[in-house]
GUNUMI-242685 format. One record per residue (C-alpha): z, y, x; residue number from 1; residue in three letters. Coordinates in Angstrom, 3 decimals. Each point is the difference from the previous one (the first is absolute). Example, Ala and Ser with C-alpha at 12.3 -4.5 7.8 and 13.67 -1.06 7.14 Angstrom:
<pts>
         z         y         x    n  res
     7.800    -4.500    12.300    1  ALA
    -0.660     3.440     1.370    2  SER
</pts>
This chain:
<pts>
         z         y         x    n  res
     0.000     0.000     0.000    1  UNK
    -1.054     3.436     1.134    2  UNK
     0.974     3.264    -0.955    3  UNK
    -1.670     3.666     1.056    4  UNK
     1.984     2.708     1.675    5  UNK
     0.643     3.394    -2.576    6  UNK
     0.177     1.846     3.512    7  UNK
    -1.864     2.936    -1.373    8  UNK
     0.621     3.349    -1.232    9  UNK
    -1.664     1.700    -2.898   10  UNK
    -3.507     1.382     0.589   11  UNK
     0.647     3.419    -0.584   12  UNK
     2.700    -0.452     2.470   13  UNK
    -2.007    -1.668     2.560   14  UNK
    -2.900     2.628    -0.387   15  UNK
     2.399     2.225     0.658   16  UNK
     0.487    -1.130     3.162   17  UNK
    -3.272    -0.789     0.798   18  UNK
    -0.907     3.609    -0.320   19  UNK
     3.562     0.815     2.129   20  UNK
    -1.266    -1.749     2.870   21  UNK
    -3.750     0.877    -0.063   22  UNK
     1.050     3.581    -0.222   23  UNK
     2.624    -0.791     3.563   24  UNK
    -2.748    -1.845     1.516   25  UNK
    -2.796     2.877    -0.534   26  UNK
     2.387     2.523     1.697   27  UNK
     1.362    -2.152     3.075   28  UNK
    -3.603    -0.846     0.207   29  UNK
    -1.617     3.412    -0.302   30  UNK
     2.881     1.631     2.501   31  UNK
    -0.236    -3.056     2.597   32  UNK
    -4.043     0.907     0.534   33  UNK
     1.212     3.758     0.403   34  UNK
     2.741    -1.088     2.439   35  UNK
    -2.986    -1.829     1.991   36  UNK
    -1.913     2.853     0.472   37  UNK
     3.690     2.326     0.440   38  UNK
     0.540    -2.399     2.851   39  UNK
    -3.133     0.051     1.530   40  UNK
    -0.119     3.237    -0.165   41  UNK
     3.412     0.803     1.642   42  UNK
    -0.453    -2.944     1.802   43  UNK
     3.719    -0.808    -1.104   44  UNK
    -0.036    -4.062     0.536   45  UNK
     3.598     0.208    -2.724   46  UNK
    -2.384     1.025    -2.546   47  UNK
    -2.485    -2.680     0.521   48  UNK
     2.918    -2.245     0.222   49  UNK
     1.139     1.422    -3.317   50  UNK
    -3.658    -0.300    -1.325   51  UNK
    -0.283    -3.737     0.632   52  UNK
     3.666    -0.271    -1.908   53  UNK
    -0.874     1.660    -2.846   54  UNK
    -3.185    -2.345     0.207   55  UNK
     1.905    -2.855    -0.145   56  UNK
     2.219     1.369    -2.701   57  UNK
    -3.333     0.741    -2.111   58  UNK
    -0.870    -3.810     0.600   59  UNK
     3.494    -0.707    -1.447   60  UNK
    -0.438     2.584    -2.866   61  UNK
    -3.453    -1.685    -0.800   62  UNK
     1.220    -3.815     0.181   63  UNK
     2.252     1.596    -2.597   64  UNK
    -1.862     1.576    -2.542   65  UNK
    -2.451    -2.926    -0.023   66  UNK
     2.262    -2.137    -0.392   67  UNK
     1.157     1.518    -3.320   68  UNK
    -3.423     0.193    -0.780   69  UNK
    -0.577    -3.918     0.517   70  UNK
     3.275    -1.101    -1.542   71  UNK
    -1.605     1.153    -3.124   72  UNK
    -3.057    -2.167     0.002   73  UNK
     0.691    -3.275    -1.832   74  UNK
     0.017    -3.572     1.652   75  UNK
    -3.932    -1.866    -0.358   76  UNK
    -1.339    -3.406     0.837   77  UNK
    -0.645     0.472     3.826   78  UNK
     3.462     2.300     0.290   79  UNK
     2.980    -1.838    -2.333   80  UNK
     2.603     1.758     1.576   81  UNK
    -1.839     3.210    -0.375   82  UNK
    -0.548     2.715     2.775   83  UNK
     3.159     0.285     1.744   84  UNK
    -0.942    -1.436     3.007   85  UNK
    -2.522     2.537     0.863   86  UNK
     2.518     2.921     1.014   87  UNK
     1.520    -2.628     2.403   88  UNK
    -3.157    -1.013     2.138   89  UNK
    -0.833     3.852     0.011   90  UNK
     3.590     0.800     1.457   91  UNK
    -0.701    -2.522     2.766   92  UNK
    -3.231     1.270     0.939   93  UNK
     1.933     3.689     0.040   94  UNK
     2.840    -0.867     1.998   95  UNK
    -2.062    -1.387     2.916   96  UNK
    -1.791     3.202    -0.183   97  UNK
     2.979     1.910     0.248   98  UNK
     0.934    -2.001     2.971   99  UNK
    -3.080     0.754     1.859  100  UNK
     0.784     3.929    -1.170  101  UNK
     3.193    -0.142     2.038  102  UNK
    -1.429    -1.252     3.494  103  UNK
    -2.900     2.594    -0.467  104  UNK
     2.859     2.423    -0.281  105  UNK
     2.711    -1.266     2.736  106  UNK
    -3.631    -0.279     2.169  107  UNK
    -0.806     3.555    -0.493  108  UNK
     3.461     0.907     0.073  109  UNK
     0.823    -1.471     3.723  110  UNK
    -3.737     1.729     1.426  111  UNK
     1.829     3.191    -1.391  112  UNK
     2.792    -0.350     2.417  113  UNK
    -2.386    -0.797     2.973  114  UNK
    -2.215     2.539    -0.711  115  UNK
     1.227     2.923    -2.003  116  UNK
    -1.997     1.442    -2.994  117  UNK
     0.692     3.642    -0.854  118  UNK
     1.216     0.626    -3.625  119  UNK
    -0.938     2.521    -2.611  120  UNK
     3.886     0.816    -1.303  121  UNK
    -0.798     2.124    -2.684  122  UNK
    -2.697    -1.813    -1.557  123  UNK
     1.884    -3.380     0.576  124  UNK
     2.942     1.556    -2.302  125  UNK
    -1.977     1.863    -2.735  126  UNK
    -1.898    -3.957    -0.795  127  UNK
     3.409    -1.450     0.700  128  UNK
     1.592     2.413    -2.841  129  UNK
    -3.025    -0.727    -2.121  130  UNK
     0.664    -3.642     0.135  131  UNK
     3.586     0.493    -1.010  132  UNK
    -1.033     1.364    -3.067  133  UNK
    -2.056    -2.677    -0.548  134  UNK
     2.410    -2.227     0.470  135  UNK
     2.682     1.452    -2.322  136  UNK
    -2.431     0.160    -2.384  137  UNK
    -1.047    -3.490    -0.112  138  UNK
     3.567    -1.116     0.009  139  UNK
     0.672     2.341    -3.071  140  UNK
    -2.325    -2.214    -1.743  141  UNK
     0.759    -3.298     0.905  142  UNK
     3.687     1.077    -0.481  143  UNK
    -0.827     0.258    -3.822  144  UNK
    -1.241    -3.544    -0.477  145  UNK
     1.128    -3.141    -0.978  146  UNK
     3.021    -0.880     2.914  147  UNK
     0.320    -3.700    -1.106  148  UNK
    -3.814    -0.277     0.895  149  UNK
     0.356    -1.638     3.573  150  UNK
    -3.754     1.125     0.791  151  UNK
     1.327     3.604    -1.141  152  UNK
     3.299    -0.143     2.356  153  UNK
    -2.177    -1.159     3.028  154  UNK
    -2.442     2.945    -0.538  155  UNK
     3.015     2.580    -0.353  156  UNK
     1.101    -1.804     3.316  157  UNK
    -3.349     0.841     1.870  158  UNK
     0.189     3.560    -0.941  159  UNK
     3.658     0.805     1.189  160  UNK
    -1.969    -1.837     3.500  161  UNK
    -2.676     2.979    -0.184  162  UNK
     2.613     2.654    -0.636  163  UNK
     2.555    -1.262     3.218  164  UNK
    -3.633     0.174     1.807  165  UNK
    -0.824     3.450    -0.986  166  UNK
     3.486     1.269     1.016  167  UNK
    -0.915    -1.747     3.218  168  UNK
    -3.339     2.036     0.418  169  UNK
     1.593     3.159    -1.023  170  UNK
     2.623    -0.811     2.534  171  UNK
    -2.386    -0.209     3.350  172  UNK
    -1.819     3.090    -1.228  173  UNK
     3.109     1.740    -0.002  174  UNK
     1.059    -0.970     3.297  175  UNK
    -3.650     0.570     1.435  176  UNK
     0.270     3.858    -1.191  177  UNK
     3.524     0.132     1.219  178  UNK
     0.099    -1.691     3.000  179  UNK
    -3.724    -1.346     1.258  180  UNK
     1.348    -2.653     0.569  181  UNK
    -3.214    -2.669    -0.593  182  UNK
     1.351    -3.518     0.129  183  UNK
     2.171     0.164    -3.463  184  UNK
    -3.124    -0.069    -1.428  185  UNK
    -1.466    -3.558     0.739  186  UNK
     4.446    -1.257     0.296  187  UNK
    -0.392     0.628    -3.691  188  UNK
    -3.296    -1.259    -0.662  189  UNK
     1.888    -3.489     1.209  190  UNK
     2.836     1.039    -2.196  191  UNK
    -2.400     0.110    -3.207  192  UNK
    -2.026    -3.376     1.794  193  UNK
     3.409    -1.730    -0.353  194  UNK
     0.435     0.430    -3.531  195  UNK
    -3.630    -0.524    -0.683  196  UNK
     0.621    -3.913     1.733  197  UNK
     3.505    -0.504    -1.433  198  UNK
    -2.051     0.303    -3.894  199  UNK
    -3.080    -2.050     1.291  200  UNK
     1.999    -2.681     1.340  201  UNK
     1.618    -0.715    -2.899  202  UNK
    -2.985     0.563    -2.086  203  UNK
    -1.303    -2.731     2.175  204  UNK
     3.204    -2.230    -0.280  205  UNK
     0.403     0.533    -3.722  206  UNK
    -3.882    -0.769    -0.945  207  UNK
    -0.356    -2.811     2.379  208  UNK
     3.009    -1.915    -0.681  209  UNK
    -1.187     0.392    -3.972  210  UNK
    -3.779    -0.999     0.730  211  UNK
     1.303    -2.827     1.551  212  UNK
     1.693    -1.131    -3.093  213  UNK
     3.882     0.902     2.060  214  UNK
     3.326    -0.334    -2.086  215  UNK
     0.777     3.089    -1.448  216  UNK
     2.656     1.738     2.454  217  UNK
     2.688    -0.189    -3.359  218  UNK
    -0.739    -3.301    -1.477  219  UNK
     1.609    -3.067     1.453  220  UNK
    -1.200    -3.535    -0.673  221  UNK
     2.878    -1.845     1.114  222  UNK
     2.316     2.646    -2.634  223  UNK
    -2.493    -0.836    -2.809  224  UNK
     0.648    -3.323     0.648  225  UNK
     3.675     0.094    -0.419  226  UNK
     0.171     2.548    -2.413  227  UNK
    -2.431    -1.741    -2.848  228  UNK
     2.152    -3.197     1.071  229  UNK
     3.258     1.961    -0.520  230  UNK
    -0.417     1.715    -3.390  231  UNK
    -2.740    -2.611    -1.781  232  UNK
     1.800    -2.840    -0.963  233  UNK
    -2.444    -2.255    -0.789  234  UNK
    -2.013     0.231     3.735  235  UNK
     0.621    -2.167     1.959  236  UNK
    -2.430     0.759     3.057  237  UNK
    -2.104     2.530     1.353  238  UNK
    -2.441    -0.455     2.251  239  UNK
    -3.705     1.173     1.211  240  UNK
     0.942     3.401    -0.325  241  UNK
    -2.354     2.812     1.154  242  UNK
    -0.128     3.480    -0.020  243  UNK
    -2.397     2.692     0.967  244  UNK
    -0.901     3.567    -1.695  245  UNK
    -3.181     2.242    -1.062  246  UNK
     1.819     3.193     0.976  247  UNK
     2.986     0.474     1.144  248  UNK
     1.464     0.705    -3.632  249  UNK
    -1.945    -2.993    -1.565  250  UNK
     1.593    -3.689     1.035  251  UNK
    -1.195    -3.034    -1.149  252  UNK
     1.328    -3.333     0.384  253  UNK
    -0.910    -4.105    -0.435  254  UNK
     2.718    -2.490    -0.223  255  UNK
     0.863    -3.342    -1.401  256  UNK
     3.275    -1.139    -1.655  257  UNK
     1.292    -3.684    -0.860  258  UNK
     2.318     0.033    -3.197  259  UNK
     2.905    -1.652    -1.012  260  UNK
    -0.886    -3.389    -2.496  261  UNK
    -0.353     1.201    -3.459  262  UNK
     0.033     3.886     1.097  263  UNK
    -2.018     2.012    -2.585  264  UNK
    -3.044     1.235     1.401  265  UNK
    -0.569     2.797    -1.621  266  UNK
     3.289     1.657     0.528  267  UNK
     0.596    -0.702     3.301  268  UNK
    -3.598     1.543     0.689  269  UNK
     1.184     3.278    -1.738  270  UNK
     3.424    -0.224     1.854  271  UNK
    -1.785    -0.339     3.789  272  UNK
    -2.022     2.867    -1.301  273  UNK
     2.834     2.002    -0.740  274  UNK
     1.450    -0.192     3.110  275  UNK
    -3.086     0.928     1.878  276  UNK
    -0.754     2.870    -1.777  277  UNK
     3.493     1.258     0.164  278  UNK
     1.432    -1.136     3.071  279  UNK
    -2.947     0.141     2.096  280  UNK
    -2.580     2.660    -2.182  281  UNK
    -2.392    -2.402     0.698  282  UNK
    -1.679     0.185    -3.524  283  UNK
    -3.712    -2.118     0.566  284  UNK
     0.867    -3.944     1.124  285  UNK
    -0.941    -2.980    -0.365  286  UNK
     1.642    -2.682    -0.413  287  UNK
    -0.269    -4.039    -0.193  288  UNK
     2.550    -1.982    -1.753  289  UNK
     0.965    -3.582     1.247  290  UNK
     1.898    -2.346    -2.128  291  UNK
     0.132    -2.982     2.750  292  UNK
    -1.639     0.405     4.126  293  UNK
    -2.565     2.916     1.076  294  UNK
    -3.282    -1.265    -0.157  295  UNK
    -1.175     1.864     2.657  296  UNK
     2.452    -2.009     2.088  297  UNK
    -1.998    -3.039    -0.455  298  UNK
</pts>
């Protein structure tokens, strides 16, 4: 017997964040191209560095919004589980990108130290500024959607990243007018590289261990186990249990239980699924009932 997950909100809610996160992505999108040319200009390597954040962050923003968009589009014959999958294989192919962001950057970053690049302060603060703006702004919106939406909390997340890199930019301008002093600029541009590979790393981790069909990090099969065992009286084994995910707010699980003689099927069926749903929120299984040995064992 197999049941379908409710995770969903209401449309008009959804589209609601849909157009949230478009609207975030078109700005940290529109201002990382003008930080680009800011940084080329001033030949400031922090706002490059801050460019290929915000890139990254626009990525994120983007994995996002489709996402919404494809959780709306109803399970078919080729896809039964739907299109969930889709914003995990794109998150993947992201996060390696972002990876290969933050060597370009430490690269550049260490052939600024050997041979120093003169910086345009004033135009490296006045873009820096700009992208502060940008920043609050996106956050402003994001702020105002749904905060039980995980896809809506990791976007917020990304943006608080582009405003501690702005402050960082702003930061190296400021000491350039004040001081002159040239190497802050491409010590921050590491700073910001550093953040950018702490995210892609575990955009990496998270969307590799789920592609691979890994445990969820919070579900435990060996707790399962015990705890179906424990409060449903009429099991009397569980075994072949797996458990894997879409998403990482979508679990699903396959497991088979052997009953007690004379148990009633039906009951102890809606009892196991009881417990999953509330003990575990896993809320789509499937699961095979055994009245004598597993015939897989044989």
């Amino acid at each position: 017997m197999t049941t379908q997950t409710p995770h969903s909100h209401s449309h008009s809610h959804a589209h609601h964040d849909m157009q949230r996160l478009l609207w975030a992505m078109l700005l940290t999108l529109g201002f990382m191209v003008v930080e680009v040319f800011g940084g080329i200009l001033s030949g400031s390597l922090a706002l490059l560095a801050d460019a290929g954040h915000m890139l990254t962050d626009t990525a994120s923003l983007f994995i996002a919004w489709f996402a919404a968009r494809q959780a709306l589009r109803p399970a078919d014959t080729l896809r039964s589980y739907g299109y969930h999958r889709m914003q995990i294989l794109a998150a993947f192919i992201n996060g390696i990108a972002f990876i290969a962001i933050v060597l370009w950057i430490v690269v550049e970053a260490v052939n600024r130290f050997m041979s120093p690049v003169q910086v345009h302060g004033k135009m490296m603060i006045i873009v820096a500024i700009m992208g502060l703006l940008v920043n609050l702004l996106a956050f402003r919106l994001l702020h105002g959607g749904d905060h039980h939406n995980l896809n809506m909390r990791a976007a917020l997340l990304h943006v608080l990243g582009d405003l501690l890199g702005s402050v960082a930019a702003i930061l190296a301008a400021g000491i350039i007018i004040a001081t002159g002093w040239m190497p802050i600029d491409p010590l921050l541009s590491i700073l910001v590289a550093l953040l950018i590979l702490r995210s892609a790393w575990q955009v990496v981790r998270q969307s590799g261990h789920i592609l691979l069909e890994g445990t969820p990090e919070d579900l435990d099969a060996v707790l399962i186990r015990e705890t179906l065992m424990q409060d449903v009286a009429a099991v009397r084994d569980v075994h072949h249990i797996h458990i894997w995910s879409l998403t990482p707010t979508f679990p699903l699980l396959t497991l088979h239980v052997n009953l007690e003689e004379g148990a009633d099927y039906v009951q102890a069926l809606q009892q196991i699924k009881q417990v999953l749903v509330k003990r575990f929120n896993i809320q789509h299984s499937t699961v095979q009932v055994e009245l004598e040995h597993c015939i897989d064992h044989h």
